[in-house]
N, C-alpha and C positions, 0 to 999 in steps of 0.2 A: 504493500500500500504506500510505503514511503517514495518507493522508485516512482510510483505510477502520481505522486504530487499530491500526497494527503498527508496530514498532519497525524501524529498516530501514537496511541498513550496504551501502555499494556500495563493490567491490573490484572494481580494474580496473587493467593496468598503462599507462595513460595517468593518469599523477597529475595534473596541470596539470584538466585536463576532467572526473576524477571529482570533483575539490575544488572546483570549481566547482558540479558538478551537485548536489552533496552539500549544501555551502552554501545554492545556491535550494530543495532541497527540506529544507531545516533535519534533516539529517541527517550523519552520520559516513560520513568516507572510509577503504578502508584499500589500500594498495597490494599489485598483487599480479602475477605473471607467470605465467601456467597450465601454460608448461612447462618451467617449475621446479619440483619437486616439494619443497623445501625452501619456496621463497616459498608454499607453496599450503596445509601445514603452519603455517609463520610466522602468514600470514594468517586460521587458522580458530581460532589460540591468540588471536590479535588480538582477531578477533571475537566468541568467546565469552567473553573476559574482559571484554569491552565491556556485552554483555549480560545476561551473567548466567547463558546458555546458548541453545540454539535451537533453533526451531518448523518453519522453512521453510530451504530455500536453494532459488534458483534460477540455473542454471546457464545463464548466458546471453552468456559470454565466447567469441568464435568469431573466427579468420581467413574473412570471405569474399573473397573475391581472384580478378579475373578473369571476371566475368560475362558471359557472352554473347564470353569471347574464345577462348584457345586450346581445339585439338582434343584429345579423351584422348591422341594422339602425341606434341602441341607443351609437353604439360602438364612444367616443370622437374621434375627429381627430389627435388632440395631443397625448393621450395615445395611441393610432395606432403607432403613428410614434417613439413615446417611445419606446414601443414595438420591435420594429422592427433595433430602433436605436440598443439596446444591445442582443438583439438574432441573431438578423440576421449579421447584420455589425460588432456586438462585434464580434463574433465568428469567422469571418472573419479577422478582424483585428487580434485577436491575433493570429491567424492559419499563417496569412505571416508574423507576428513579429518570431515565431515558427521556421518555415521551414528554412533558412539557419542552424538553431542550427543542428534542427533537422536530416538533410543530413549532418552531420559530425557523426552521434552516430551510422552507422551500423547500421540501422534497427530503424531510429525511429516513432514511435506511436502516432498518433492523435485519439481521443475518443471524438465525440460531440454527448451530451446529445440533442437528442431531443425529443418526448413525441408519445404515442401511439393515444394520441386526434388526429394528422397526418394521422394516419391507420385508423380511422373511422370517421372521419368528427363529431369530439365533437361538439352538439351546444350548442350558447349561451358564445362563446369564438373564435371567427375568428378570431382576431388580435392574440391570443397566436398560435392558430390553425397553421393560414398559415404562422407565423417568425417559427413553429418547421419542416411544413412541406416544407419553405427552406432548412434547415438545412441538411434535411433528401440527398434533391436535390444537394445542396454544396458539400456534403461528397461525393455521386461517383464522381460527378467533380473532384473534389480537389485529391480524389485517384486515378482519370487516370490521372492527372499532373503531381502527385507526386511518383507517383509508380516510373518512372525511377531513382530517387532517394533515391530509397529504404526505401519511409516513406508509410510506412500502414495507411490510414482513412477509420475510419468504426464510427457510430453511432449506440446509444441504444436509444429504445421508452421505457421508461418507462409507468407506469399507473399512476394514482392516487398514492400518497405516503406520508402516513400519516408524516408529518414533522412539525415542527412551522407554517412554509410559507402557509400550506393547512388547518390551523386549522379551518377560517373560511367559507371553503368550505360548503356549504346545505347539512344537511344528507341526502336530500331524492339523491343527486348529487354522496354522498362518498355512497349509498346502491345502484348503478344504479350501479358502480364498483363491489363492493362486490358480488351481485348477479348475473353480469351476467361475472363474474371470473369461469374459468374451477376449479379452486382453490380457492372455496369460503370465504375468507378473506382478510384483510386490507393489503397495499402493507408496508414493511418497510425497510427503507434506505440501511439494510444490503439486502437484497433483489436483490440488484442493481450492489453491489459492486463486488461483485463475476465476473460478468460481464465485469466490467471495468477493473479489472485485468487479465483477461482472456484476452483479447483484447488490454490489454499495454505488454504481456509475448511474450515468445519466441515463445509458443505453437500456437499464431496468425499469425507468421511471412507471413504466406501465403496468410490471411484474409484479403482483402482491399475492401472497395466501397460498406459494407454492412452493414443494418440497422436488428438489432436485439433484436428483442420487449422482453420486459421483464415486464411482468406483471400480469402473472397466468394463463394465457390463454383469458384475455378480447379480445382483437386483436391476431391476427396467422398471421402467412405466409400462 
């Protein structure tokens, strides 16, 4: 986003890793906990005083946990609600922290990450499963709310994506991907991104209330 001439603020409560990230892409960090609703406030007074006001936000702070292991039975009850605290609620939260800014930028753009395990029923993952395929459900809501406002929400399903976070993913989990991809190989970050600026641009203005898998062809429309 920064090459393509947007101003770009990562909040994330791994401070150590966002200060860093922040740094190489000569950009601003701001801390933040998503299910805190205080920190999530905190954070969009932060950043809108940083900027001046704002265009996009993309909502891309998620618990995945657990890939390819327990069954919906073995699933804890706390990391359920984990779960669900910062995927589903985060997302939420900062989406109405968002929206006044938002409705003052002429046209601004909401992006929520949710996952293509939503599109096909992953198992051995239903607490990530069903906080993404909220998500999926949130985003037209939130785009016929917010349409009169002239804020666009649309989500991306990503696939699997080779990252830190998915290192420990089971191979025989990351080749159930790879193989049954229409584009047989590993998903990688840049992959994604094209996407999300595509759907924060002008060229989207029209786009709201849709979910657009991005992942080689594992899941389709």
């Amino acid at each position: 986003a920064t090459e393509a001439g947007a101003r770009v603020i990562i909040a994330d409560i791994l401070e150590d890793e966002g200060r860093a990230t922040a740094q190489r892409l000569g950009t601003e960090f701001v801390a933040v906990d998503l299910a805190d609703p205080e920190s999530v406030s905190s954070c969009m007074e932060s950043v809108v005083g940083h900027l001046g006001g704002l265009d996009g936000l993309v909502n891309n702070g998620a618990i995945a946990t657990g890939i390819g292991g327990p069954t919906m039975t073995e699933i804890d009850i706390e990391v359920w609600d984990r779960v669900m605290a910062v995927n589903v609620r985060g997302t939420w939260l900062m989406s109405r922290a968002a929206v006044p800014h938002l409705a003052k930028s002429n046209g601004g753009k909401i992006v929520n990450m949710a996952s293509d395990t939503a599109l096909w029923g992953a198992p051995r993952l239903m607490h990530y499963v069903a906080s993404k395929g909220a998500v999926i459900a949130m985003t037209k809501s939130m785009a016929r709310e917010l349409g009169p406002d002239g804020i666009a929400v649309n989500s991306i399903a990503p696939g699997l994506t080779l990252v830190e976070a998915t290192e420990y993913v089971p191979e025989d989990r990351k080749n159930l991907y790879i193989d049954g991809r229409a584009m047989n190989r590993e998903q990688l970050p840049d992959d994604v991104t094209g996407a999300v600026l595509f759907l924060l641009s002008d060229a989207a203005s029209f786009v709201t209330g849709q979910c657009l898998p991005v992942n080689g062809g594992f899941a389709m429309n």
